[in-house]
GUKOLGU-724518 format. One record per residue (C-alpha): x, y, z; residue number from 1. Coordinates in steps of 0.001 Angstrom, whole numbers. Each point is the difference from the previous one (the first is absolute). Last residue first. Example, Ala and Ser with C-alpha at 12.3 -4.5 7.8 and 13.67 -1.06 7.14 Angstrom:
<pts>
<pt><xx>13670</xx><yy>-1060</yy><zz>7140</zz><n>2</n></pt>
<pt><xx>-1370</xx><yy>-3440</yy><zz>660</zz><n>1</n></pt>
</pts>
This chain:
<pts>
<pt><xx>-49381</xx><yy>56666</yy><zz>153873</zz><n>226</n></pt>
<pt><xx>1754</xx><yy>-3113</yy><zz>723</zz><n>225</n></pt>
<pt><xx>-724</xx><yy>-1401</yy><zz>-3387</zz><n>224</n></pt>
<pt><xx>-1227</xx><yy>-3509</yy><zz>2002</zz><n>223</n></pt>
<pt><xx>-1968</xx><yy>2558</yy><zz>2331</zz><n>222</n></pt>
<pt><xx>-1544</xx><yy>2275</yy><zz>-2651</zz><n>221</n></pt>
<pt><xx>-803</xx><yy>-3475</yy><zz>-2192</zz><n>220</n></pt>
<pt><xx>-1837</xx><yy>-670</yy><zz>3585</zz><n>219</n></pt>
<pt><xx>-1802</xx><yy>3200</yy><zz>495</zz><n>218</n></pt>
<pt><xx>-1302</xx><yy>256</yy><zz>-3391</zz><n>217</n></pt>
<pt><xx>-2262</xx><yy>-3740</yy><zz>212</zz><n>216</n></pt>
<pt><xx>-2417</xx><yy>-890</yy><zz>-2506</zz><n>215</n></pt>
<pt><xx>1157</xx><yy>2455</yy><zz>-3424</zz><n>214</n></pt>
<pt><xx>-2028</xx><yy>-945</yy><zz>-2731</zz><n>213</n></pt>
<pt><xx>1710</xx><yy>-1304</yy><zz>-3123</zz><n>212</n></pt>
<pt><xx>-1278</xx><yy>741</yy><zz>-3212</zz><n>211</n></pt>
<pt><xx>-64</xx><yy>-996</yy><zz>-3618</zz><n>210</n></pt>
<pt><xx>-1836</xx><yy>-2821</yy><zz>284</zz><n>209</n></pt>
<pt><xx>2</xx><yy>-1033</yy><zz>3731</zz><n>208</n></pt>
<pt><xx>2313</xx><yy>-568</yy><zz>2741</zz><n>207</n></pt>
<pt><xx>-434</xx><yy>683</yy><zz>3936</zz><n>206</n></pt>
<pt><xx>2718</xx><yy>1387</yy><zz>1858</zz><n>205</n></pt>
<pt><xx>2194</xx><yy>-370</yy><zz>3282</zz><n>204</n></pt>
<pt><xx>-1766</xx><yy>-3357</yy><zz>1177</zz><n>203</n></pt>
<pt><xx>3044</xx><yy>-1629</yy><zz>-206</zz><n>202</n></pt>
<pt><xx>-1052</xx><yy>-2469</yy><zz>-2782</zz><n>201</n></pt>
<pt><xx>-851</xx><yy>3131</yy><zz>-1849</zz><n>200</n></pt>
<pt><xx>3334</xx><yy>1028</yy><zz>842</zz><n>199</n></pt>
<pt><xx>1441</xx><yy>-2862</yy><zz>-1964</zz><n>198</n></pt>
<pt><xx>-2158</xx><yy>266</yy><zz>-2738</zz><n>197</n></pt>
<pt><xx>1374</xx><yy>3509</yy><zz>-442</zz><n>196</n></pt>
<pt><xx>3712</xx><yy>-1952</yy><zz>42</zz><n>195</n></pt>
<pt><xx>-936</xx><yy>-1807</yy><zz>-2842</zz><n>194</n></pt>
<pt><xx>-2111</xx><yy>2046</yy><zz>-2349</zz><n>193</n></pt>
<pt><xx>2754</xx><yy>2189</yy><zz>278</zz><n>192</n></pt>
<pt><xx>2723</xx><yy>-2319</yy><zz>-957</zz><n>191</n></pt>
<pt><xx>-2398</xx><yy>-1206</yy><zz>-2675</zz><n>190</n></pt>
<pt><xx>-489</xx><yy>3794</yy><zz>-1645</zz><n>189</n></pt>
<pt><xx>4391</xx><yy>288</yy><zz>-111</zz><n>188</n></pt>
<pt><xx>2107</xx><yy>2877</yy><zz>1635</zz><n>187</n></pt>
<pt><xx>543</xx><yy>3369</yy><zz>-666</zz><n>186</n></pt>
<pt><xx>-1667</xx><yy>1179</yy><zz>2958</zz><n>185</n></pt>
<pt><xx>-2606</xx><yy>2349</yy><zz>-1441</zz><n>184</n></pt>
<pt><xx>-194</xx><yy>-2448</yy><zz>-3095</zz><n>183</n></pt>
<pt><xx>-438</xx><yy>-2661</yy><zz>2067</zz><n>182</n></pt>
<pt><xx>-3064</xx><yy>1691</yy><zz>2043</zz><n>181</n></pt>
<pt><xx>-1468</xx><yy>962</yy><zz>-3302</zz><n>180</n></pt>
<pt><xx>73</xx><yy>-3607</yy><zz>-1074</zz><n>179</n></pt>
<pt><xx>-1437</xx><yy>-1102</yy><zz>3147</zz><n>178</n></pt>
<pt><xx>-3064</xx><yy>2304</yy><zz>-340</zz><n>177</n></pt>
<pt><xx>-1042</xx><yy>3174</yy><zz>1609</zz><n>176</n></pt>
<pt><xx>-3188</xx><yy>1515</yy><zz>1122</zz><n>175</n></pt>
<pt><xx>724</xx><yy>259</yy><zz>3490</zz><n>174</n></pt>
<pt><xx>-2480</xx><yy>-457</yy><zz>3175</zz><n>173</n></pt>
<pt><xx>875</xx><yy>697</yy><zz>3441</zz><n>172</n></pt>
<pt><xx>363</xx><yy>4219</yy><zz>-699</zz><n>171</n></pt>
<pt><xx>1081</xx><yy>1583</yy><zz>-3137</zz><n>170</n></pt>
<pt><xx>3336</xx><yy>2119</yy><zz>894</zz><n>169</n></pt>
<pt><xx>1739</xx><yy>-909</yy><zz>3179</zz><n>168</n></pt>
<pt><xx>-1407</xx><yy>-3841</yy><zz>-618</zz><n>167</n></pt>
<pt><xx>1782</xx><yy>411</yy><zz>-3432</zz><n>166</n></pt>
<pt><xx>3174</xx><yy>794</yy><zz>1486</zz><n>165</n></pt>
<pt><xx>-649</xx><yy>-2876</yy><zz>3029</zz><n>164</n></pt>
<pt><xx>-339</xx><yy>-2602</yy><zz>-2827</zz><n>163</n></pt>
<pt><xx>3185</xx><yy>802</yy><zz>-2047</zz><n>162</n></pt>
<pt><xx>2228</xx><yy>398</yy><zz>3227</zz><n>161</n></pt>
<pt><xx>-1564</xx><yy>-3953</yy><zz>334</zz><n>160</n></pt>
<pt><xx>405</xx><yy>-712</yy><zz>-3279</zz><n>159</n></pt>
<pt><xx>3845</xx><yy>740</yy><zz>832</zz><n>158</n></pt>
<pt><xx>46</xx><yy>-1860</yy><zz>3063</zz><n>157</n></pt>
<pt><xx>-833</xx><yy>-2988</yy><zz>-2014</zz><n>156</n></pt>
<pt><xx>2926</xx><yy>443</yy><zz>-2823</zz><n>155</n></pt>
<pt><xx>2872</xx><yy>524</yy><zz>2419</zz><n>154</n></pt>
<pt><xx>2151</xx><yy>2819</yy><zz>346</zz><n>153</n></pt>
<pt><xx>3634</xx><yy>342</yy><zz>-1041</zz><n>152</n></pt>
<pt><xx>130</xx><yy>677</yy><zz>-3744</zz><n>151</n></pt>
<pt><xx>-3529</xx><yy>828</yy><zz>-1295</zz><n>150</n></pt>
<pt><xx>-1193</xx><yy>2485</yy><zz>3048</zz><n>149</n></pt>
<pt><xx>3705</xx><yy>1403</yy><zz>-261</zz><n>148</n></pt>
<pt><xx>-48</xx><yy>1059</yy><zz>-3147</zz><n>147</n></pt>
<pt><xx>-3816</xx><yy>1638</yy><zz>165</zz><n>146</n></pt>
<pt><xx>2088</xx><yy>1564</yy><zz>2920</zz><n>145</n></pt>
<pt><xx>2675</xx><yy>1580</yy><zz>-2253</zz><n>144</n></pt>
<pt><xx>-2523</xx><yy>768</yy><zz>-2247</zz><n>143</n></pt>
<pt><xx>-1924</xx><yy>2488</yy><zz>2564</zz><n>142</n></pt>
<pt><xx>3033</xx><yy>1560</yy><zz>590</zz><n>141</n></pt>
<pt><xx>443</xx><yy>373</yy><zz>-3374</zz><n>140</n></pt>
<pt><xx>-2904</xx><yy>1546</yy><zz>-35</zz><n>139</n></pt>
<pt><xx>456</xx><yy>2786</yy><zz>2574</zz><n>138</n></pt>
<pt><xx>3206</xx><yy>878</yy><zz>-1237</zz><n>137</n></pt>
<pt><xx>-1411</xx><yy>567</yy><zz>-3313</zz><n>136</n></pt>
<pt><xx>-2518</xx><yy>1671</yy><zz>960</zz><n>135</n></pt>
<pt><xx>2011</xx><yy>2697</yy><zz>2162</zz><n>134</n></pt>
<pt><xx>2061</xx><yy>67</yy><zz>-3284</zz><n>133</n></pt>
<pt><xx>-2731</xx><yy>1230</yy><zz>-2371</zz><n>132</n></pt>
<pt><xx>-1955</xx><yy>2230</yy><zz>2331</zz><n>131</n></pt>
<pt><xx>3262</xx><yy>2206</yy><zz>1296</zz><n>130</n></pt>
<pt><xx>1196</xx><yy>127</yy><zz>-3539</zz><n>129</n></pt>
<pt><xx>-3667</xx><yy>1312</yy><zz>-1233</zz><n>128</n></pt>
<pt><xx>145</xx><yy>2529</yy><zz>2850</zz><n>127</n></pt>
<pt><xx>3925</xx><yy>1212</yy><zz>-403</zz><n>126</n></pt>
<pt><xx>-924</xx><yy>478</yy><zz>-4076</zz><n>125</n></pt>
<pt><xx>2872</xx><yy>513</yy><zz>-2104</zz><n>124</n></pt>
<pt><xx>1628</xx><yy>-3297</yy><zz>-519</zz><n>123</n></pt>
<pt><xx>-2887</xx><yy>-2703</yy><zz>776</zz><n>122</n></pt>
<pt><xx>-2169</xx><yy>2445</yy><zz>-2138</zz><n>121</n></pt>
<pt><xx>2242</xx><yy>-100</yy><zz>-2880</zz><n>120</n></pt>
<pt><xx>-333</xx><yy>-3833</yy><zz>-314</zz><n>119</n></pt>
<pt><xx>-3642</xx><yy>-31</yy><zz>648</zz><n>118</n></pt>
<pt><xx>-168</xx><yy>2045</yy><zz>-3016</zz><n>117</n></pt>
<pt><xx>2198</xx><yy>-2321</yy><zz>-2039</zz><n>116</n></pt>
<pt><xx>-2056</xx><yy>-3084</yy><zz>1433</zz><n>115</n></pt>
<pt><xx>-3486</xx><yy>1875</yy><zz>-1180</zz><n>114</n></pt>
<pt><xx>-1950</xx><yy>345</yy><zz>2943</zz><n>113</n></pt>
<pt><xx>-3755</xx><yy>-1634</yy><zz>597</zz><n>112</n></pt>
<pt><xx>-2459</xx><yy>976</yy><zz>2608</zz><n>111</n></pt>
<pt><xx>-1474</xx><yy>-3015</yy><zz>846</zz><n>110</n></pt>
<pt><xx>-4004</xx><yy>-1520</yy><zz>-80</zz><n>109</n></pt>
<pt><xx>-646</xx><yy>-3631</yy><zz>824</zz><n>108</n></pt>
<pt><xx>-2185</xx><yy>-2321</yy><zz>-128</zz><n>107</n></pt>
<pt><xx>943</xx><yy>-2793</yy><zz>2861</zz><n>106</n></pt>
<pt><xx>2544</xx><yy>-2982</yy><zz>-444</zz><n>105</n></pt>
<pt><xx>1426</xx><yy>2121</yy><zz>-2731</zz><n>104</n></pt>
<pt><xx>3239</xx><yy>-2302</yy><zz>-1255</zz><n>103</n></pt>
<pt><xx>3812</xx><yy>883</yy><zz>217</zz><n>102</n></pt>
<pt><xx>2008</xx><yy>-2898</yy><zz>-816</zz><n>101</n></pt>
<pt><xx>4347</xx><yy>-324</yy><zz>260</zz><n>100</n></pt>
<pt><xx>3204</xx><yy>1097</yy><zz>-1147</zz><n>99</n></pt>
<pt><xx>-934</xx><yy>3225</yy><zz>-1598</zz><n>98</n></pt>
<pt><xx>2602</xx><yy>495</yy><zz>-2709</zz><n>97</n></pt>
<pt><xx>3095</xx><yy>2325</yy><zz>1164</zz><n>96</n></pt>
<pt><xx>807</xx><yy>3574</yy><zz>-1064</zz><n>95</n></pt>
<pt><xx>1307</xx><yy>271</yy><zz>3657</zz><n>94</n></pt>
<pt><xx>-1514</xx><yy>3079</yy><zz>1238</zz><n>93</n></pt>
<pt><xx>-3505</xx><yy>-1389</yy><zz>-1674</zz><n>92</n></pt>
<pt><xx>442</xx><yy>-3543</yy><zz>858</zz><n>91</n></pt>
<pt><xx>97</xx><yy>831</yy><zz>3549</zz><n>90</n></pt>
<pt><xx>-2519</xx><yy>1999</yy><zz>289</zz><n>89</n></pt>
<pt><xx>-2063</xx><yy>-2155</yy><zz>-1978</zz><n>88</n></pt>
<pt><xx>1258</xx><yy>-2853</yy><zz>2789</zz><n>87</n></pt>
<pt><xx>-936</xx><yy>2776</yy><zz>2626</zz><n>86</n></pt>
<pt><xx>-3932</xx><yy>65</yy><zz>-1449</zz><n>85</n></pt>
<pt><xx>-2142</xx><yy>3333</yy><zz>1734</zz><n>84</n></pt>
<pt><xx>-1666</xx><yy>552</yy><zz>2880</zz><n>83</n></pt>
<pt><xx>-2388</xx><yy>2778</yy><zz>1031</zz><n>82</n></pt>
<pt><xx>-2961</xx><yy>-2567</yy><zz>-776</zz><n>81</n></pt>
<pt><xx>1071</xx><yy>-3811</yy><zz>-100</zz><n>80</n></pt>
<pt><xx>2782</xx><yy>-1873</yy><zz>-1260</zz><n>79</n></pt>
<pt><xx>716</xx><yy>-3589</yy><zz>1175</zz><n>78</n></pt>
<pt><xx>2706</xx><yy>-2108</yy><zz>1184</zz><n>77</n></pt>
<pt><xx>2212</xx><yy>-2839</yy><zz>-1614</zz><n>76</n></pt>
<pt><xx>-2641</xx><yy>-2519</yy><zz>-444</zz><n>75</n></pt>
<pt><xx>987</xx><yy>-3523</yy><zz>-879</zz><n>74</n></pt>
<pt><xx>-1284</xx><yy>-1613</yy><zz>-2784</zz><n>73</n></pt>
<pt><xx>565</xx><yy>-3860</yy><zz>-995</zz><n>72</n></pt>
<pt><xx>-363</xx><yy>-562</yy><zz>-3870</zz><n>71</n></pt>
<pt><xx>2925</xx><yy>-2728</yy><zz>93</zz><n>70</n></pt>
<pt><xx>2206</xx><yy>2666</yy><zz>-1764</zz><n>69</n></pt>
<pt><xx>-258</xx><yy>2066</yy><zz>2604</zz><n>68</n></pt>
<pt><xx>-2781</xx><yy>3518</yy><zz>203</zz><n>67</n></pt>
<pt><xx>1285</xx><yy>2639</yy><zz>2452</zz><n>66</n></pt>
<pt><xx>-2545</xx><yy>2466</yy><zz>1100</zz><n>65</n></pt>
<pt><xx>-701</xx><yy>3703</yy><zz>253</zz><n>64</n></pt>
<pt><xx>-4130</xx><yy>625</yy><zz>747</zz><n>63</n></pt>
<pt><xx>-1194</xx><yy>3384</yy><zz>-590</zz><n>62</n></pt>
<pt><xx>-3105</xx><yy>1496</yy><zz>1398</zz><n>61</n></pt>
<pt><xx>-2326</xx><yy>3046</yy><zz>-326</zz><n>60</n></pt>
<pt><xx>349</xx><yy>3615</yy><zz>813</zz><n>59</n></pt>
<pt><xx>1846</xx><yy>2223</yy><zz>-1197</zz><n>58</n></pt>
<pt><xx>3108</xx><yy>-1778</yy><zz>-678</zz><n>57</n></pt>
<pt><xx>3135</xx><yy>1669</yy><zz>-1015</zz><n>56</n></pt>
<pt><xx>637</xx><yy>-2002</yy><zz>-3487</zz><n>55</n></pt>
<pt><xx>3619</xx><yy>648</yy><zz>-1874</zz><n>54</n></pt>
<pt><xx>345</xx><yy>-8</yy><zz>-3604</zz><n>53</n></pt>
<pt><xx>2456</xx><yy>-1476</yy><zz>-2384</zz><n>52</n></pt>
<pt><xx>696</xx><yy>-2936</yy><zz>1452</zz><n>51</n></pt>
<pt><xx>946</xx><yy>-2675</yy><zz>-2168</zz><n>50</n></pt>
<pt><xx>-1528</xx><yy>-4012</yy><zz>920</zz><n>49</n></pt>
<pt><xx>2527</xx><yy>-2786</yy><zz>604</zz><n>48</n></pt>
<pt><xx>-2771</xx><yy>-1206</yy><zz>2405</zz><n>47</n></pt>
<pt><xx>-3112</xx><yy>868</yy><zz>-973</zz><n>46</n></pt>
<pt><xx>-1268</xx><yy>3329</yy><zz>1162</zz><n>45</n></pt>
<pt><xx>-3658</xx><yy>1327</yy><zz>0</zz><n>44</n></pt>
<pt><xx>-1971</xx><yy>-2645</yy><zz>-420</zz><n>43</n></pt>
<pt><xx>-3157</xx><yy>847</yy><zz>379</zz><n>42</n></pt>
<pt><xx>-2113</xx><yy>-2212</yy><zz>2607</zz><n>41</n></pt>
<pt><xx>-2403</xx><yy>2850</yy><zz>989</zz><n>40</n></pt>
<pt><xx>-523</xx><yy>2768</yy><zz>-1673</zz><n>39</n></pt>
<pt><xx>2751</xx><yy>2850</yy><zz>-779</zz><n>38</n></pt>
<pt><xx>-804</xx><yy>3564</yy><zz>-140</zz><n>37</n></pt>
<pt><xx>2864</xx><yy>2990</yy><zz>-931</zz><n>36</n></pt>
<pt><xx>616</xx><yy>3309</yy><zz>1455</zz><n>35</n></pt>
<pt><xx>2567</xx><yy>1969</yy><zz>-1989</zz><n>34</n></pt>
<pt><xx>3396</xx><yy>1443</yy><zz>339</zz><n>33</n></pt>
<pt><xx>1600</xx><yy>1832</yy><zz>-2207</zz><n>32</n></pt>
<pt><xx>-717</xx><yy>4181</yy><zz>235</zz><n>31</n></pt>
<pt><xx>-1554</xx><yy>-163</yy><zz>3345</zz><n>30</n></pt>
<pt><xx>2144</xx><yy>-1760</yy><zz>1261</zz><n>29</n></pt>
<pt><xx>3267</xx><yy>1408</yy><zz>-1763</zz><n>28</n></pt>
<pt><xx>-1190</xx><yy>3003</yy><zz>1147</zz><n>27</n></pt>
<pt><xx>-1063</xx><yy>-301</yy><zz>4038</zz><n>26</n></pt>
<pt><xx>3634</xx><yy>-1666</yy><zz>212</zz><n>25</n></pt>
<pt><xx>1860</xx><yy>2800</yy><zz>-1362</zz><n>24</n></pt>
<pt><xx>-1756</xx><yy>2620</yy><zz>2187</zz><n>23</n></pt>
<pt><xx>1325</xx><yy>-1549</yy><zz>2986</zz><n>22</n></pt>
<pt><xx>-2147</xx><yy>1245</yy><zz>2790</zz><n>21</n></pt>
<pt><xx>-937</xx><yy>-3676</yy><zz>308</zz><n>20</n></pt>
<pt><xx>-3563</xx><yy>-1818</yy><zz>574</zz><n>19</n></pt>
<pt><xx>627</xx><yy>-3185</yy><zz>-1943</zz><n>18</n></pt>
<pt><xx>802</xx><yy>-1665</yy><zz>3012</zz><n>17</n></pt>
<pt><xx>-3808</xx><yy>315</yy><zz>1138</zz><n>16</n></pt>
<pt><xx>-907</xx><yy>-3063</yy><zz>-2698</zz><n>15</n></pt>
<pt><xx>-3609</xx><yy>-883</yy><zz>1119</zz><n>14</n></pt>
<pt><xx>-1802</xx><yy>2967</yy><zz>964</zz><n>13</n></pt>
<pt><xx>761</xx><yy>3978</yy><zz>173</zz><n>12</n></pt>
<pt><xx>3321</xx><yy>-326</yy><zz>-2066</zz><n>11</n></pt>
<pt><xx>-2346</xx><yy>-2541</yy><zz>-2415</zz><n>10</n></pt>
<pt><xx>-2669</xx><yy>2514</yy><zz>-350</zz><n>9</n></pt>
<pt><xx>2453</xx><yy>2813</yy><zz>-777</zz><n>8</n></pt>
<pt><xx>979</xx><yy>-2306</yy><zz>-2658</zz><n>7</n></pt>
<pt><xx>-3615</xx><yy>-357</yy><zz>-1113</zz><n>6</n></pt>
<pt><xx>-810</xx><yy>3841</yy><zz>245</zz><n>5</n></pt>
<pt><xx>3628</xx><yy>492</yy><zz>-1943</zz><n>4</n></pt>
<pt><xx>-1334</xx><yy>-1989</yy><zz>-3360</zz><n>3</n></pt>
<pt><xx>2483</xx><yy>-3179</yy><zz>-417</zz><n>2</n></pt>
<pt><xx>1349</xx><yy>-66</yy><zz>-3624</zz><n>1</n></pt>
</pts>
């Protein structure tokens, strides 16, 4: 059960959707749903997983990714707070398995609804309905392009998007390997190493363990054509 200071917490906070006058949807909260903790690196779904509960995160991070037969990852998008999972959506209306991987990437805490719950929600509750399909337009918007990247744009320009989104977020120097790249891209660790070398050629970057600093901004901007 979720006490009504914390719910009133989350209105106030993180998950504003849940602030309804619908007197159904302030019950079955606080009478089912619970707030849950996951660390780092737990698996939450495998593919061909049930899903019996829905996660709203709190705060935190979710990666969803596609693992081949080869062992090659591509990620699919991730979930972070105010969001919730549109493949557990999915699965959920559908009575489908979960057709991919959900892993924390950063500890995370979630407000978690039982599927039948959510279920009556989506139904009686304008807010909740409002919230679940205005995310699920979002994201498959955002899969669409994650579509696109792989089909019809080539593999160099896409470590180059790659770059200039970590640039945005943690400056000239990145703490991420080749195999993390690959997995990002859904591509393989020597096709990395290669075209990184590349730029390192082209004075773009500089390579060490585990990091790549970030030499020249301006022109990956200008062959992106930011």
């Amino acid at each position: 059960m979720l006490s009504e200071e914390k719910y009133q917490s989350l209105i106030e906070n993180e998950l504003s959707f849940l602030n309804s006058n619908n007197d159904l949807l302030i019950q079955q909260i606080l009478k089912h749903a619970f707030i849950a903790s996951l660390p780092k690196d737990t698996l939450i779904f495998d593919e061909g997983s049930t899903t019996n509960n829905l996660a709203v995160i709190i705060s935190g991070k979710v990666r969803v990714y596609k693992l081949a037969e080869s062992g090659r990852e591509i990620t699919i998008y991730r979930i972070i707070e105010g969001e919730s999972c549109i493949l557990t959506i999915s699965s959920i209306l559908s009575n489908l398995t979960y057709p991919a991987r959900a892993v924390v990437e950063e500890d995370v805490e979630a407000l978690i609804v039982p599927s039948d719950i959510f279920k009556v929600l989506v139904n009686k509750d304008e807010s909740w309905r409002n919230f679940t399909f205005g995310l699920m337009n979002t994201r498959f918007a955002n899969v669409i392009t994650v579509v696109e990247e792989v089909a019809f744009r080539r593999m160099d320009e896409r470590i180059l998007e790659f770059l200039s989104q970590k640039y945005k977020s943690s400056g000239n120097e990145l703490n991420v390997t080749h195999q993390e790249i690959a997995y990002e891209l859904g591509t393989y660790r020597e096709v990395v190493s290669r075209i990184l070398k590349d730029f390192e050629k082209s004075g773009l970057i500089e390579l060490a363990r585990n990091k790549i600093k970030i030499l020249n901004i301006d022109e990956i901007k200008k062959k992106l054509k930011i």
